[in-house]
Structures are given as structure tokens and as C-alpha cells.
ROFIVEX-614459 format. One record per residue: chain; residue in three letters; y, x, z of N, C-alpha, C in turn; residue number from 1. Coordinates in nm, 2 decimals. Layout:
N
+-------+------+--------+--------+--------+--------+--------+--------+--------+--------+--------+-----+
! kette ! rest !     nY !     nX !     nZ !    caY !    caX !    caZ !     cY !     cX !     cZ !  nr !
+-------+------+--------+--------+--------+--------+--------+--------+--------+--------+--------+-----+
!     A !  ALA !      Y !      X !      Z !      Y !      X !      Z !      Y !      X !      Z ! NUM !
...
+-------+------+--------+--------+--------+--------+--------+--------+--------+--------+--------+-----+
***
This chain:
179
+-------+------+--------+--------+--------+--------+--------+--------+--------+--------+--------+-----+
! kette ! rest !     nY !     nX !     nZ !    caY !    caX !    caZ !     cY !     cX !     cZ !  nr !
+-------+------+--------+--------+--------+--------+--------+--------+--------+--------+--------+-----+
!     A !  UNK !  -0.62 !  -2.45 !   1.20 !  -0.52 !  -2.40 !   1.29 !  -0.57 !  -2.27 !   1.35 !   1 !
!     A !  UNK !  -0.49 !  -2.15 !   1.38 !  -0.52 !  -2.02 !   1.42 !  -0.49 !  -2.01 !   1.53 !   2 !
!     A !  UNK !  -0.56 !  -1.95 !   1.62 !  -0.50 !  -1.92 !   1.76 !  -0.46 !  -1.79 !   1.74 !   3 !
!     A !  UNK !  -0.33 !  -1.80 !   1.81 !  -0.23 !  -1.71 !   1.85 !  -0.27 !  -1.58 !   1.95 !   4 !
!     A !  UNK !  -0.36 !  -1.41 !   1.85 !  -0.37 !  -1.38 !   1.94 !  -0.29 !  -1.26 !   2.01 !   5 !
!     A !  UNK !  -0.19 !  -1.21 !   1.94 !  -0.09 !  -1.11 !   1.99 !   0.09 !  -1.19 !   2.00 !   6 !
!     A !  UNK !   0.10 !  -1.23 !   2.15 !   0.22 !  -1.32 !   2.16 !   0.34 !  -1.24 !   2.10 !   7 !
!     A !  UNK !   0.44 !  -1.31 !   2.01 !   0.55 !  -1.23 !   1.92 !   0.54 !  -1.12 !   1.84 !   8 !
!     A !  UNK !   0.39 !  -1.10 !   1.83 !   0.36 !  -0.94 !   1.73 !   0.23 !  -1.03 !   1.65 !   9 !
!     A !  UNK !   0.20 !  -0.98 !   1.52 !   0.08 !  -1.04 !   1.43 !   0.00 !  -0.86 !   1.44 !  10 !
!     A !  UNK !  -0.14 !  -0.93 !   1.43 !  -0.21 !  -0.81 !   1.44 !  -0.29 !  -0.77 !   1.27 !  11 !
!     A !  UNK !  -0.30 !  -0.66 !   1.22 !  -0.33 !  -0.63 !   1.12 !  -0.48 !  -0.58 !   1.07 !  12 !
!     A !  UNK !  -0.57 !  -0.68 !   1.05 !  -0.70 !  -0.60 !   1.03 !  -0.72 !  -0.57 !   0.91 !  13 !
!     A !  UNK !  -0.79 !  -0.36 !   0.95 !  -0.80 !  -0.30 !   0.84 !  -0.96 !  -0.30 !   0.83 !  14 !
!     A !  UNK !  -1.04 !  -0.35 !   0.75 !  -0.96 !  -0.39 !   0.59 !  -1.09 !  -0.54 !   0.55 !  15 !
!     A !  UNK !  -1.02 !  -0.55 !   0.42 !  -1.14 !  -0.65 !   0.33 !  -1.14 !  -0.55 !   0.18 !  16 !
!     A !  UNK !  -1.26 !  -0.62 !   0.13 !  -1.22 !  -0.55 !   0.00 !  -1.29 !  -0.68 !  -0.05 !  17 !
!     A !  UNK !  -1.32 !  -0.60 !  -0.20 !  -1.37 !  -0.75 !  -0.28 !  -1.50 !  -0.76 !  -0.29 !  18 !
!     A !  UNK !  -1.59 !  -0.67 !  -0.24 !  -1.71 !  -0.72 !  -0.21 !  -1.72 !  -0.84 !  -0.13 !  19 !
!     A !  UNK !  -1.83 !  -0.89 !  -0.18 !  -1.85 !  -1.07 !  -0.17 !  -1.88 !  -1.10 !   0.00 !  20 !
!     A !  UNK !  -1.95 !  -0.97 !   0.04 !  -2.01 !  -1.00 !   0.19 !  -1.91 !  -0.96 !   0.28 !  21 !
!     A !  UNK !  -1.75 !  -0.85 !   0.22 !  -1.65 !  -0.86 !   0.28 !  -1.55 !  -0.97 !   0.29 !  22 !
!     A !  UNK !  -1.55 !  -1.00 !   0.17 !  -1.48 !  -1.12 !   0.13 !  -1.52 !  -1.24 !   0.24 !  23 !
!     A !  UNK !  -1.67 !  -1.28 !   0.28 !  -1.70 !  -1.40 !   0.38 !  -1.73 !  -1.35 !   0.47 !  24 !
!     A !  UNK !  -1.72 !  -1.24 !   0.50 !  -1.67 !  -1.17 !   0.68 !  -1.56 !  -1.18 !   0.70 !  25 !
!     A !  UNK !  -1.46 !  -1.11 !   0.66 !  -1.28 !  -1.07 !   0.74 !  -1.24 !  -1.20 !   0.67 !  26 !
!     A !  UNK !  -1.23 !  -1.24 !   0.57 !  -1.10 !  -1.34 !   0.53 !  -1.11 !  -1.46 !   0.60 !  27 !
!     A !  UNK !  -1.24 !  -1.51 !   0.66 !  -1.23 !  -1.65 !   0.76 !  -1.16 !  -1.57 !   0.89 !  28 !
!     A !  UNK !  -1.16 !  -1.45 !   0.92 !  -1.13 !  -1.41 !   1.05 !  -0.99 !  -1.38 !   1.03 !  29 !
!     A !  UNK !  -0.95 !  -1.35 !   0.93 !  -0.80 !  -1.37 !   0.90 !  -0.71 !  -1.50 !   0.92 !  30 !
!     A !  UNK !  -0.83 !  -1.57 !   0.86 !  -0.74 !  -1.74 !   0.88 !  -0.75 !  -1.78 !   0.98 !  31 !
!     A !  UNK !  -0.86 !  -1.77 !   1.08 !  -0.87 !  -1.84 !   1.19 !  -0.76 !  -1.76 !   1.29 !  32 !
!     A !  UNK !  -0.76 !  -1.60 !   1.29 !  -0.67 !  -1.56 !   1.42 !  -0.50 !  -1.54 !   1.35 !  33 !
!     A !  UNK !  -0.47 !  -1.57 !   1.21 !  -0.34 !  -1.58 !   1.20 !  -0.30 !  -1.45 !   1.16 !  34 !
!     A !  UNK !  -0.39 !  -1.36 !   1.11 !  -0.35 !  -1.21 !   1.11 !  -0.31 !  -1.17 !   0.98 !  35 !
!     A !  UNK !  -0.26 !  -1.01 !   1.00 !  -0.27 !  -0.99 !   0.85 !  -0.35 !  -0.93 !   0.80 !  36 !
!     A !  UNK !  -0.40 !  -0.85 !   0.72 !  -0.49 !  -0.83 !   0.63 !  -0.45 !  -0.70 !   0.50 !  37 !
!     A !  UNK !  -0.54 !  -0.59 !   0.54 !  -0.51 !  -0.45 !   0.44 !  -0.62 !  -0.48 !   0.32 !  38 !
!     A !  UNK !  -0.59 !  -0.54 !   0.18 !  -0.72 !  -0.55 !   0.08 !  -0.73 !  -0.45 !   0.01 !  39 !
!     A !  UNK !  -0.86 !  -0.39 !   0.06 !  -0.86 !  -0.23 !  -0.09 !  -0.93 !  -0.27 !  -0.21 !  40 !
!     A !  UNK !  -0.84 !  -0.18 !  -0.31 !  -0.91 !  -0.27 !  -0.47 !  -1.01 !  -0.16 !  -0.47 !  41 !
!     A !  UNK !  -1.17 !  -0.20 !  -0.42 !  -1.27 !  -0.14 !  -0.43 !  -1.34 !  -0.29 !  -0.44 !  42 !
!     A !  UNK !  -1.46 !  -0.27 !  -0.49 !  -1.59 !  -0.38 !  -0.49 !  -1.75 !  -0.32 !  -0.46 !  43 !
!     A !  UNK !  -1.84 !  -0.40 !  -0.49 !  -1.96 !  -0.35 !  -0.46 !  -2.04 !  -0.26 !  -0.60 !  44 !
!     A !  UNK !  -1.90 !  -0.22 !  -0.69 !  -1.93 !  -0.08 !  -0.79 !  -1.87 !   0.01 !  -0.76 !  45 !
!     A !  UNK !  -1.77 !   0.03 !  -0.64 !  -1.72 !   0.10 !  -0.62 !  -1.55 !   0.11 !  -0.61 !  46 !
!     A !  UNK !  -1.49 !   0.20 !  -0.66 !  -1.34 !   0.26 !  -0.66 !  -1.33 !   0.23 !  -0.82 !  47 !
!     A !  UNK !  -1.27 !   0.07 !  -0.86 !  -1.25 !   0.08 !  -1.01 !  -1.18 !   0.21 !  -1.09 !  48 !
!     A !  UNK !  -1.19 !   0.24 !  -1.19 !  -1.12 !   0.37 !  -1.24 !  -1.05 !   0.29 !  -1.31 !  49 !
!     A !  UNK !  -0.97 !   0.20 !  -1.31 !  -0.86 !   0.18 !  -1.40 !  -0.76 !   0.07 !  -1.33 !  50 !
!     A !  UNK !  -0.65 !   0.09 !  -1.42 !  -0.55 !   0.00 !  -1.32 !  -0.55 !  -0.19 !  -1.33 !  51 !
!     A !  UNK !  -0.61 !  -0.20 !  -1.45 !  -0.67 !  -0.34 !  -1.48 !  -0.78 !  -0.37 !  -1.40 !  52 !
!     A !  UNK !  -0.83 !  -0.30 !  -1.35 !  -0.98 !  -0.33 !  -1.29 !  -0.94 !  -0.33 !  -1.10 !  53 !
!     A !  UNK !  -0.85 !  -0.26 !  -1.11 !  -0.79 !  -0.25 !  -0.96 !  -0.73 !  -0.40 !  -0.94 !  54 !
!     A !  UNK !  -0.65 !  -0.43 !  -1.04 !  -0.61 !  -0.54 !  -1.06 !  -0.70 !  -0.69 !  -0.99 !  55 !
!     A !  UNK !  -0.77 !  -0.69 !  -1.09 !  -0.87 !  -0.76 !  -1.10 !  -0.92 !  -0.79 !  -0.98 !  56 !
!     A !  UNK !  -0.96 !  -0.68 !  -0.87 !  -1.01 !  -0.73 !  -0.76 !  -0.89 !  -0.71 !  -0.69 !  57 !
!     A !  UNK !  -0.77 !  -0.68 !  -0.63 !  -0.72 !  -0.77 !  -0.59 !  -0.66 !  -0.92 !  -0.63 !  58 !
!     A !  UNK !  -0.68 !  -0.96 !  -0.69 !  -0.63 !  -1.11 !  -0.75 !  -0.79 !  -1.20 !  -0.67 !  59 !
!     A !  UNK !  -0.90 !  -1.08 !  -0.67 !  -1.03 !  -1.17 !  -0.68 !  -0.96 !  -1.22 !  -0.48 !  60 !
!     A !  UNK !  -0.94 !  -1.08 !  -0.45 !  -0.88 !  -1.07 !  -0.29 !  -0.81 !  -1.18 !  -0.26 !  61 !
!     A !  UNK !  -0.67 !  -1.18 !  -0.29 !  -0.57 !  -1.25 !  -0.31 !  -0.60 !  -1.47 !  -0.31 !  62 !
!     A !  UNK !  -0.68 !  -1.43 !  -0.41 !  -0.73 !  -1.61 !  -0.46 !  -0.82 !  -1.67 !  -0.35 !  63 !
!     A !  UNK !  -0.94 !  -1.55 !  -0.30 !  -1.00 !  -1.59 !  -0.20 !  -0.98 !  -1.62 !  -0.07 !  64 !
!     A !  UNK !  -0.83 !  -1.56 !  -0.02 !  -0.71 !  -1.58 !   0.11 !  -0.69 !  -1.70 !   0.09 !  65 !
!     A !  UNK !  -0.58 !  -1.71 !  -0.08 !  -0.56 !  -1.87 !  -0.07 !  -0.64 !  -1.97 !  -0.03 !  66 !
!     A !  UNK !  -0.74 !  -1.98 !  -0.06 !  -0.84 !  -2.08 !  -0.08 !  -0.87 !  -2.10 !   0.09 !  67 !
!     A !  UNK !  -0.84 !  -2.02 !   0.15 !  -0.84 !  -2.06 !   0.31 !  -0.69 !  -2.09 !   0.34 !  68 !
!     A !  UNK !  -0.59 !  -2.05 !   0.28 !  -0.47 !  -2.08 !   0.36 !  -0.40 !  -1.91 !   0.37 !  69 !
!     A !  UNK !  -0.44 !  -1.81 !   0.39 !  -0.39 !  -1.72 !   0.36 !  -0.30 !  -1.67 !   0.26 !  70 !
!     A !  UNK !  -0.16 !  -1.73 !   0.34 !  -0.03 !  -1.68 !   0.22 !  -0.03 !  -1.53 !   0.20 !  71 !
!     A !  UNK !   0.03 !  -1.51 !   0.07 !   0.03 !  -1.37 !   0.04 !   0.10 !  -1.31 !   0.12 !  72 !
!     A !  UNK !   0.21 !  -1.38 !   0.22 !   0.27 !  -1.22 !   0.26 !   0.24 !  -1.18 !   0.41 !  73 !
!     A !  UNK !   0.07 !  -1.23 !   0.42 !  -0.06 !  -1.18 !   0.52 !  -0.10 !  -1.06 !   0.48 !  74 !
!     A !  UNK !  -0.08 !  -1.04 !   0.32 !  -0.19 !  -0.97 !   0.24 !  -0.12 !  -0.84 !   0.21 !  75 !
!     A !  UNK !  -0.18 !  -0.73 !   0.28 !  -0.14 !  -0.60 !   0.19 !  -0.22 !  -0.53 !   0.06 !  76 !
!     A !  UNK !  -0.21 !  -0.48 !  -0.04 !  -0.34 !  -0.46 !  -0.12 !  -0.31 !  -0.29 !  -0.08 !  77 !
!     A !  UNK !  -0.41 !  -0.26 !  -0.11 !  -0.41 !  -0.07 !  -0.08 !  -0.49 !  -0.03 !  -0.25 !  78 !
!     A !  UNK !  -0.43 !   0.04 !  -0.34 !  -0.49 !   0.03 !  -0.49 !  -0.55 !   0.14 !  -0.46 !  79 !
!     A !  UNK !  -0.55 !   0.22 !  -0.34 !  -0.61 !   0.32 !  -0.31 !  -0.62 !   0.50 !  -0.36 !  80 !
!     A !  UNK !  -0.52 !   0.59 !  -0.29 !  -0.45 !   0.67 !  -0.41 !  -0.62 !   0.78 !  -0.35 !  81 !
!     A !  UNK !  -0.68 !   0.86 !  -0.48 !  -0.75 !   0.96 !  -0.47 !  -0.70 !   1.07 !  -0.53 !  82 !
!     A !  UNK !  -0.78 !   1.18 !  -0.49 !  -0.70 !   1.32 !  -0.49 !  -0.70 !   1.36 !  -0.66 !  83 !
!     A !  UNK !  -0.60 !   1.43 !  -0.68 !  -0.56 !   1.48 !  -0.83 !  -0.63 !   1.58 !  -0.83 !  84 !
!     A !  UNK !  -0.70 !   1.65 !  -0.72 !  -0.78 !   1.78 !  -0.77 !  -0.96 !   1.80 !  -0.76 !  85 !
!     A !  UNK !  -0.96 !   1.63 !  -0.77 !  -1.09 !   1.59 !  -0.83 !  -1.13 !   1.54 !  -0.96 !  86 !
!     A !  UNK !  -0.97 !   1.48 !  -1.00 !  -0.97 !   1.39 !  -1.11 !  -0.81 !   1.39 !  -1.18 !  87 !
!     A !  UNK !  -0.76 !   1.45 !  -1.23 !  -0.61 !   1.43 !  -1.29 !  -0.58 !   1.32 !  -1.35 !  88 !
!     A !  UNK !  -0.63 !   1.19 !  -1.39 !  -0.59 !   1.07 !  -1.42 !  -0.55 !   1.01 !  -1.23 !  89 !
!     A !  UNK !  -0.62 !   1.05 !  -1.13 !  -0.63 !   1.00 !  -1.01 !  -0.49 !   0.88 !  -1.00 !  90 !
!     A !  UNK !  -0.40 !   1.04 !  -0.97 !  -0.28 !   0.93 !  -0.95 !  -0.21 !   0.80 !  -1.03 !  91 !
!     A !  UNK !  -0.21 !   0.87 !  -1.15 !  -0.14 !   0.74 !  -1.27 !  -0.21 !   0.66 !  -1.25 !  92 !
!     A !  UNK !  -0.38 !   0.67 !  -1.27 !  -0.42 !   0.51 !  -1.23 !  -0.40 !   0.44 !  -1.16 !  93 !
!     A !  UNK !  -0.37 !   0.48 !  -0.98 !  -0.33 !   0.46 !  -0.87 !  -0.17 !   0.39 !  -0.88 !  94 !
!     A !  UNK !  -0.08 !   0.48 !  -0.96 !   0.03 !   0.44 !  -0.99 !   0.07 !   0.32 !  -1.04 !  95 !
!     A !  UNK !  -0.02 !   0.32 !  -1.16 !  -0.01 !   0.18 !  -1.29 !  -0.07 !   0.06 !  -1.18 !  96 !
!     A !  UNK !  -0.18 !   0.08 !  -1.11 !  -0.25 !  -0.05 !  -1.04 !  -0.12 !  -0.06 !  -0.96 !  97 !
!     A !  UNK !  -0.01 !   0.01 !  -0.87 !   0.08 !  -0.02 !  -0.81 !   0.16 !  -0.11 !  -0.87 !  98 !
!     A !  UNK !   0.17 !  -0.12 !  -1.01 !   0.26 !  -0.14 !  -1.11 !   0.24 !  -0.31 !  -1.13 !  99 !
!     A !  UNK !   0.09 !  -0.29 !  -1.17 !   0.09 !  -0.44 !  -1.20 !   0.03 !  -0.51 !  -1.11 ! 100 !
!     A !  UNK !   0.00 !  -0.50 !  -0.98 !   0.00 !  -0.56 !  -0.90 !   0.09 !  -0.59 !  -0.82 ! 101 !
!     A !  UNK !   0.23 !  -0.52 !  -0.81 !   0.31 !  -0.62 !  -0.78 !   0.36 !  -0.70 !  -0.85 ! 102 !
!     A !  UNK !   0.38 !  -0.67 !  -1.01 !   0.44 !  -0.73 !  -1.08 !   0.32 !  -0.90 !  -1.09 ! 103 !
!     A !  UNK !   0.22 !  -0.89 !  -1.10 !   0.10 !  -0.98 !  -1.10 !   0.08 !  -1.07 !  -0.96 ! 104 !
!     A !  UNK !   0.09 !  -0.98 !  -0.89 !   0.09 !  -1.05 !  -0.75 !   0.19 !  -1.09 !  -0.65 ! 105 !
!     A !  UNK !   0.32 !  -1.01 !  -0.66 !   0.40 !  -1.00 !  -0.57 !   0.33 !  -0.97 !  -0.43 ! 106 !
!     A !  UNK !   0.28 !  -0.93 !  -0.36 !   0.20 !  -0.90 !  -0.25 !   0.28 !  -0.76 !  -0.22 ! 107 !
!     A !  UNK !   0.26 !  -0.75 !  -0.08 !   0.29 !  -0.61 !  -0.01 !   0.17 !  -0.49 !  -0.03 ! 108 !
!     A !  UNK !   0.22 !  -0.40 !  -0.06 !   0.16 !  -0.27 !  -0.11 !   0.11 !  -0.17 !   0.00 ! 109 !
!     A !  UNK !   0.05 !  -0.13 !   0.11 !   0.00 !  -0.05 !   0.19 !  -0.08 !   0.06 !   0.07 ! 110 !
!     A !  UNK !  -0.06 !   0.20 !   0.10 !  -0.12 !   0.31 !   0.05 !  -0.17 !   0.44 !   0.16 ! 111 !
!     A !  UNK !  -0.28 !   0.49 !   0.15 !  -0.26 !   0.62 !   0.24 !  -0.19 !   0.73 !   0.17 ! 112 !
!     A !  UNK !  -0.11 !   0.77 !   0.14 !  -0.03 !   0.80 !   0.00 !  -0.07 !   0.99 !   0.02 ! 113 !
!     A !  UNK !  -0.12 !   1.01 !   0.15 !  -0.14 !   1.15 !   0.14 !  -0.32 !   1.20 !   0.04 ! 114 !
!     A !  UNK !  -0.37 !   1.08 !   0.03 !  -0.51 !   1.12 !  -0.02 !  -0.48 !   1.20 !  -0.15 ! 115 !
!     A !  UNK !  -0.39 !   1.16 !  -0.25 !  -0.38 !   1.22 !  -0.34 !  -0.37 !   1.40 !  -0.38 ! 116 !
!     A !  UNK !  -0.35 !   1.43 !  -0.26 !  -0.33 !   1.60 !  -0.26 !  -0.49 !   1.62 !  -0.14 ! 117 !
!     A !  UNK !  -0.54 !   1.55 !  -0.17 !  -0.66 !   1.59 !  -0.04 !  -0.74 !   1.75 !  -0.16 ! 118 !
!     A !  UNK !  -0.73 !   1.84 !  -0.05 !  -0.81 !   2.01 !  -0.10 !  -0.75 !   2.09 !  -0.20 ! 119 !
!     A !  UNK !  -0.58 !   1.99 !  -0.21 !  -0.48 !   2.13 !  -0.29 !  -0.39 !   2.20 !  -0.19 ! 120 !
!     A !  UNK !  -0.35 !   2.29 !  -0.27 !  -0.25 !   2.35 !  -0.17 !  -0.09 !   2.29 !  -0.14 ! 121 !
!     A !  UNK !  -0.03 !   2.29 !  -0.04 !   0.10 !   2.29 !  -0.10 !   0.13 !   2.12 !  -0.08 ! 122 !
!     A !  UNK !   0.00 !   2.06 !   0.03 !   0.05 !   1.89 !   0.00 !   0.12 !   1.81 !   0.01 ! 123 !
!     A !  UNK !   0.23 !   1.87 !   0.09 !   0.36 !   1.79 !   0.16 !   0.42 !   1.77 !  -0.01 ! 124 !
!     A !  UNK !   0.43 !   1.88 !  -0.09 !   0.52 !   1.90 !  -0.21 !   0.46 !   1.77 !  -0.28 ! 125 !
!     A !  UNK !   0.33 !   1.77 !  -0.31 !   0.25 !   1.72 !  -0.43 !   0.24 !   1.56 !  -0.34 ! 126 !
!     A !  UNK !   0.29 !   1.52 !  -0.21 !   0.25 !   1.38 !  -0.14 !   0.43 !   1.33 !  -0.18 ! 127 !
!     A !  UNK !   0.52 !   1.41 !  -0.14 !   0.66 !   1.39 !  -0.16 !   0.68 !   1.32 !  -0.28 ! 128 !
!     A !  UNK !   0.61 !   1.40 !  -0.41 !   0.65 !   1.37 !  -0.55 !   0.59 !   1.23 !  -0.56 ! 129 !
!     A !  UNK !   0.44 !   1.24 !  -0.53 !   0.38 !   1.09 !  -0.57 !   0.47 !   0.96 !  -0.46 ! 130 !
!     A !  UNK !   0.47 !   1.00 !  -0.37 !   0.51 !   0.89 !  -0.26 !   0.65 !   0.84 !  -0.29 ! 131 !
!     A !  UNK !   0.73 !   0.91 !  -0.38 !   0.85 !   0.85 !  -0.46 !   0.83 !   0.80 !  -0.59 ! 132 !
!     A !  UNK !   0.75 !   0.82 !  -0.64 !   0.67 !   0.76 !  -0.80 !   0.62 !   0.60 !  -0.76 ! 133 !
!     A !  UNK !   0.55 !   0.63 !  -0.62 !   0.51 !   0.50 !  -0.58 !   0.57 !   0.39 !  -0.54 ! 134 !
!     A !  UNK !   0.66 !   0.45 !  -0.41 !   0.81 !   0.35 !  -0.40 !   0.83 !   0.26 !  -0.54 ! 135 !
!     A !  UNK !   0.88 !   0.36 !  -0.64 !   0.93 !   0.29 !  -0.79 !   0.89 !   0.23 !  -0.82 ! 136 !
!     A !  UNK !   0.74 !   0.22 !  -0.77 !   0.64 !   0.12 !  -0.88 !   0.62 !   0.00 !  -0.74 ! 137 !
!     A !  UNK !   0.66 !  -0.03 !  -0.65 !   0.67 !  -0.15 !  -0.56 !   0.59 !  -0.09 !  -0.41 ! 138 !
!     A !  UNK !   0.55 !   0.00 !  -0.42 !   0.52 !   0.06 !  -0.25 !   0.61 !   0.03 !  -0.21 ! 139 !
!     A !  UNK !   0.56 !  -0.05 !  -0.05 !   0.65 !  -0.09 !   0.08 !   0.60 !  -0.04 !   0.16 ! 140 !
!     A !  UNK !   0.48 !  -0.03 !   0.20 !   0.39 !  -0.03 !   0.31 !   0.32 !   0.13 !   0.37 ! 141 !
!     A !  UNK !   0.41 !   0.23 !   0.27 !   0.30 !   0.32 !   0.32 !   0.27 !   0.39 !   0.44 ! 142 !
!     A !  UNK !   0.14 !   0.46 !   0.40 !   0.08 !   0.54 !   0.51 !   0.07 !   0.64 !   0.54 ! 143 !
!     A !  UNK !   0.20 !   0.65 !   0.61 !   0.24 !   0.84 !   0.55 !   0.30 !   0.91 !   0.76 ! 144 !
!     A !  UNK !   0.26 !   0.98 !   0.78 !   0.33 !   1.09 !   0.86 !   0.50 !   1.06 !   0.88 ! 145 !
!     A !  UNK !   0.62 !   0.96 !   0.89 !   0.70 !   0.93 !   0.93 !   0.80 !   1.03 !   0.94 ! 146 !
!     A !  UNK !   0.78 !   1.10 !   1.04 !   0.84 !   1.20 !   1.07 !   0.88 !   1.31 !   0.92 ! 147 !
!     A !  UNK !   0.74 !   1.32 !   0.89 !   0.76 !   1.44 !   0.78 !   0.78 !   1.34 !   0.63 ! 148 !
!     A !  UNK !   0.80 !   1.27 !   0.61 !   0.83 !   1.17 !   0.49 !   0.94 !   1.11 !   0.51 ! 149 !
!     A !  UNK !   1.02 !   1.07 !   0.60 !   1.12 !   0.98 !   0.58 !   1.20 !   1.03 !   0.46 ! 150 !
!     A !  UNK !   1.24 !   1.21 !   0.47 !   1.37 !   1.20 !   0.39 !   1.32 !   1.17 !   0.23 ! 151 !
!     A !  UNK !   1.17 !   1.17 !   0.16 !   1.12 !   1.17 !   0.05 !   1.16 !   1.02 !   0.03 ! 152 !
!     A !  UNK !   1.10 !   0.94 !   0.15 !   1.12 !   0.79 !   0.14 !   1.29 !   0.76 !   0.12 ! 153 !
!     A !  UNK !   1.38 !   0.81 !   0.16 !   1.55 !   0.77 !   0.15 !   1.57 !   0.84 !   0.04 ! 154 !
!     A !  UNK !   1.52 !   0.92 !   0.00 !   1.59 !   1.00 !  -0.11 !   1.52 !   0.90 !  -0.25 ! 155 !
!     A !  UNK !   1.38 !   0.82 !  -0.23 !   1.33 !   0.74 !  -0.33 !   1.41 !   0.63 !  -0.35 ! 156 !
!     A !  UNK !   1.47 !   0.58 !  -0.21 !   1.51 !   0.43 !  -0.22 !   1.64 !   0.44 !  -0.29 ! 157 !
!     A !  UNK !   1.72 !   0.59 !  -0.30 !   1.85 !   0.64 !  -0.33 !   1.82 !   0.61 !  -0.48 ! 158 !
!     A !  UNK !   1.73 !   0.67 !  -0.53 !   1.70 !   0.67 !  -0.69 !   1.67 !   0.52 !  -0.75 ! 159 !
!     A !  UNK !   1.61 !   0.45 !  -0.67 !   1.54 !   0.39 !  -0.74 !   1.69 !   0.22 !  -0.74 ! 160 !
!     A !  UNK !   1.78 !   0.27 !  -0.63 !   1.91 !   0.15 !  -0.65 !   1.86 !   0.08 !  -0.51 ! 161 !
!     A !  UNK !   1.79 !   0.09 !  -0.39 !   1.77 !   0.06 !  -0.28 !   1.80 !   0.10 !  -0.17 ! 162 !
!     A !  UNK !   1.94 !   0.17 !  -0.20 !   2.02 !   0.18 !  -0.08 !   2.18 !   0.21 !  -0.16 ! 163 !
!     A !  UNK !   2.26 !   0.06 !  -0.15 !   2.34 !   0.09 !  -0.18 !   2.43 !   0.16 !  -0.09 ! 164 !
!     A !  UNK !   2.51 !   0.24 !  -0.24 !   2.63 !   0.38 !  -0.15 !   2.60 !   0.46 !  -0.10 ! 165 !
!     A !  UNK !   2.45 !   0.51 !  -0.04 !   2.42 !   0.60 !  -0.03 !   2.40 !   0.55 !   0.13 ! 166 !
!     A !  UNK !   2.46 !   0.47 !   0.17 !   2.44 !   0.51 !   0.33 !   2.35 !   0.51 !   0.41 ! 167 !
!     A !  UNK !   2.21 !   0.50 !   0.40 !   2.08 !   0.53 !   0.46 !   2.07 !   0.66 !   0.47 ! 168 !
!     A !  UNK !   2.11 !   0.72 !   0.33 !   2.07 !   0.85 !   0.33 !   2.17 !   0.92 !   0.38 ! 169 !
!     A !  UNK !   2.31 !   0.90 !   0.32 !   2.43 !   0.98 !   0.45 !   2.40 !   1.01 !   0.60 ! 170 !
!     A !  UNK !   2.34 !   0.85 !   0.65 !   2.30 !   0.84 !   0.78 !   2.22 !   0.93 !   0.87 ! 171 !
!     A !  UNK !   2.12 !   0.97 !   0.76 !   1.99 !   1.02 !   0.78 !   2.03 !   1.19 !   0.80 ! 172 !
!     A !  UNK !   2.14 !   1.24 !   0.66 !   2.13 !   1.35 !   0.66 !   2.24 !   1.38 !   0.75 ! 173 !
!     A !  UNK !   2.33 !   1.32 !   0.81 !   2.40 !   1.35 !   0.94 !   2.40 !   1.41 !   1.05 ! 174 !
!     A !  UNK !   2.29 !   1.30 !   1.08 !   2.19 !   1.30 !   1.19 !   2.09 !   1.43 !   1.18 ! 175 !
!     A !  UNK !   2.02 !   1.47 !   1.10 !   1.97 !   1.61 !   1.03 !   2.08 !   1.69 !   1.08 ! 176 !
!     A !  UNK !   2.19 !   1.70 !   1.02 !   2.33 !   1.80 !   1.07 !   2.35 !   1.86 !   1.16 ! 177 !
!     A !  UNK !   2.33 !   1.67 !   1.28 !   2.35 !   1.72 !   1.42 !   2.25 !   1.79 !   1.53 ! 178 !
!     A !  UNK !   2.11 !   1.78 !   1.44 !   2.03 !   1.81 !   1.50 !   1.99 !   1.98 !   1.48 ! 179 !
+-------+------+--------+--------+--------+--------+--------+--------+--------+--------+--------+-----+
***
């Protein structure tokens, strides 16, 4: 049984990963106060470089919640986007782990979705592009600037058949009109 500790609101602790000594720190403290839970697919080798291996530890994540009682839709995974101008596989990996982890897990998706342009120029352009690639592939949760993302976010949900008729985004760019 969990005690109830934010009355009508659930509180979200960031983070667990799949390291083992993370894993039996935060996930009992998940189950006991009722909370939810950000899991980053990292382990005690690091930031897997592939989207099977991202996989992999969140499921390790994921199984270890169950096994206390922690339903999945406590659980956000974060596949963790790194910058393209350290590594040009960065994003697709990031992408594909979005891919089959929801499809594998059904679980809610949390991203910092601006890391990907961390030391290029021009990042609003290069966060825009990926943060709608991501959407497509089951991003719900992201971690983005609000203000300066919404219209990328309406304009993705427009493409991707998640806003029928347009009217989120009609709404949106109206409102833009009048302002």
C-alpha cells in the first residue's frame, strides 16, 4: 500500500536507470509513495549505442517495476536523444529505440528532445525536425521549451493523423493571428 503523497496530483521522480544499485534505490520508492517514474535506457556500461540495447534496458526497467506492482503507465522511459554533432547515427538510434519501445512496451515516452542539436548552430530548426520524427515514432512526453515548440508539436500531430480536421492546429494558428 502507498501513501498518498501529493493530494489530487502524482509526483514524478526523475530518474531510475537500469543500473542494478538504481534499480533497488528508486523503484521500491516508487512503489511505496505511488509515484511516477522517468527510466533512462542507460546501465552501468553506459548510453547503449543501439536501439536493441536501449530496448533491452528498458524492459530490464519496466519488469523490475512490475515485480513490485509498478504498472506501466507510472513508467516513462527517456531512450535518451544525444547530439548529432558528436555522432551522426545519434538521432536514428534515439529514433529507432523510440520505435521499438513503444511498440515492445507500450509505456509513455519522456525525451529531452533538445540534446540532439547540443553545439550546432541553428537548434530550434534541427530540434523542430527531430521532435516531429519523434512524435511519429510514439513520443508523448517531451521535454521541450512549450512556448517555442508547440507549433512543431501541432504541425506533427497534423501529419502524423492526430488531430482530426485540422482543428488543434486551426485553433492554434488563429490564435497566432490574433496575437
Amino acid at each position: 500500500m502507498h501513501r498518498e503523497v501529493v493530494p489530487g496530483g502524482k509526483p514524478l521522480i526523475n530518474s531510475v536507470n537500469g543500473e542494478e544499485a538504481s534499480l533497488a534505490m528508486v523503484l521500491p520508492l516508487v512503489a511505496e509513495y505511488g509515484t511516477a517514474v522517468i527510466g533512462l535506457c542507460m546501465d552501468d556500461r553506459g548510453i547503449p549505442d543501439s536501439p536493441e540495447k536501449r530496448l533491452a534496458v528498458a524492459e530490464r526497467i519496466v519488469e523490475r517495476a512490475a515485480r513490485l506492482g509498478i504498472g506501466k503507465e507510472n513508467i516513462l522511459i527517456d531512450c535518451l536523444a544525444l547530439t548529432v554533432g558528436a555522432d551522426s547515427r545519434a538521432a536514428w538510434v534515439t529514433l529507432e529505440a523510440i520505435r521499438v519501445v513503444r511498440e515492445k512496451l507500450g509505456v509513455n515516452l519522456a525525451l529531452g528532445a533538445s540534446n540532439v542539436s547540443f553545439g550546432l548552430p541553428d537548434r530550434e530548426l534541427i530540434n523542430g525536425a527531430f521532435l516531429a520524427m519523434a512524435i511519429d515514432r510514439g513520443l508523448n512526453c517531451p521535454i521541450v521549451d512549450a512556448a517555442k515548440v508547440r507549433p512543431y508539436i501541432l504541425s506533427a500531430d497534423l501529419a502524423v493523423g492526430r488531430d482530426p480536421y485540422a482543428m488543434r492546429y486551426l485553433k492554434a494558428y488563429r490564435q497566432r493571428q490574433k496575437a
